[in-house]
N, C-alpha and C positions, 0 to 999 in steps of 0.2 A: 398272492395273486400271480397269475401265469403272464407272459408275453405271448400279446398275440399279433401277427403285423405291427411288431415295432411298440403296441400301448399294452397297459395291462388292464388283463379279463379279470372280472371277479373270480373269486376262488367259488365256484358252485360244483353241489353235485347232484344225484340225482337218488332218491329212495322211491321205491316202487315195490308191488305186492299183488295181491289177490284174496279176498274178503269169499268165506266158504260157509257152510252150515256142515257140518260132519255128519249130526245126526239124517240129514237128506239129502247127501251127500252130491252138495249142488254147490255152484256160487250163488250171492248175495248181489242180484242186481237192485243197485239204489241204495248203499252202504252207505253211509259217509265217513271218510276219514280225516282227521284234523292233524294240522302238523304246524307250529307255530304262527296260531291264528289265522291258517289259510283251511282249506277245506276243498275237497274233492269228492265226487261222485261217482261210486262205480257201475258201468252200464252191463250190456248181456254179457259181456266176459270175466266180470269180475273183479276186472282190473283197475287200480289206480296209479297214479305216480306224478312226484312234485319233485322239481328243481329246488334247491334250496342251496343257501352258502353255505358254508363249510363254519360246524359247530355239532352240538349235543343238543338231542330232541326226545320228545315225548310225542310218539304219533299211536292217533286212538280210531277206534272203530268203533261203528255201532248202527244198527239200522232198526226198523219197530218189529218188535215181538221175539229180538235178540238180547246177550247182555252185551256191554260193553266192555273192549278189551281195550287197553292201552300195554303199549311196548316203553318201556322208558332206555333213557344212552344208549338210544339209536345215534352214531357218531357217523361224521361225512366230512372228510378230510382231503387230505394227500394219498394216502395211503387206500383211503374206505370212500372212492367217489363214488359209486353203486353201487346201494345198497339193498337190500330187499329185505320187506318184512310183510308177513302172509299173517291172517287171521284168520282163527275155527274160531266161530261166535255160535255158543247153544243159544239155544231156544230159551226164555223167559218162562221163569212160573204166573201162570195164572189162576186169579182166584177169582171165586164165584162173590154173591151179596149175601148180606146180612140185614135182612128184613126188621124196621123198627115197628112196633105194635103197642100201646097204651103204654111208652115210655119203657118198655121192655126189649129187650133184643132177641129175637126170633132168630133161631136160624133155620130158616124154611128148607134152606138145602146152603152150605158152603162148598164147594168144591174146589181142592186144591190138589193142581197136579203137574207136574216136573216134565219138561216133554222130551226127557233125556232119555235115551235109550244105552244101555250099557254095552 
């Protein structure tokens, strides 16, 4: 803990980032990122950031039709009070249906496809 006017402040610090798509090479408005059961939202800029006291976290991303990424021993000390961690979240495989017919599995059409671009 620090002194501050004489009492002491929590030891906090501050991790912050920005939530992207590489493949569309845009931010992720409406991400969410979780960081010891708290949660934040990021808006047109991409941006998040949580206060937190000083220890070792696990902070994850993930938004729909992304995967999800977690960052683990993200530390926030003395040392490491701002911190920053950014997230490139691809895109999600999508698959098509699997038509059932007189107890038989059709497959009328499956379509499965990576929306990764190399």
């Amino acid at each position: 803990m620090a002194v501050v006017s004489g009492r002491l402040a929590p030891a906090v610090g501050v991790v912050s980032g920005k939530v992207v798509s590489p493949q569309k090479n845009a931010v992720i408005v409406g991400a969410t990122v979780t960081a010891n059961g708290l949660s934040k939202v990021t808006g047109t800029s991409g941006y998040y950031a949580f206060t937190l006291p000083y220890g070792t976290y696990t902070i994850t991303a993930s938004a729909p039709g992304f995967k999800t990424q977690s960052v683990s021993n993200v530390t926030i000390d003395v040392d490491h009070m701002v911190v920053e961690v950014d997230f490139s979240l691809f895109e999600a495989v999508n698959v098509g249906t699997v038509a059932m017919v007189g107890g038989l599995a059709i497959a009328a059409f499956v379509v499965a496809y990576l929306l990764f671009k190399s």
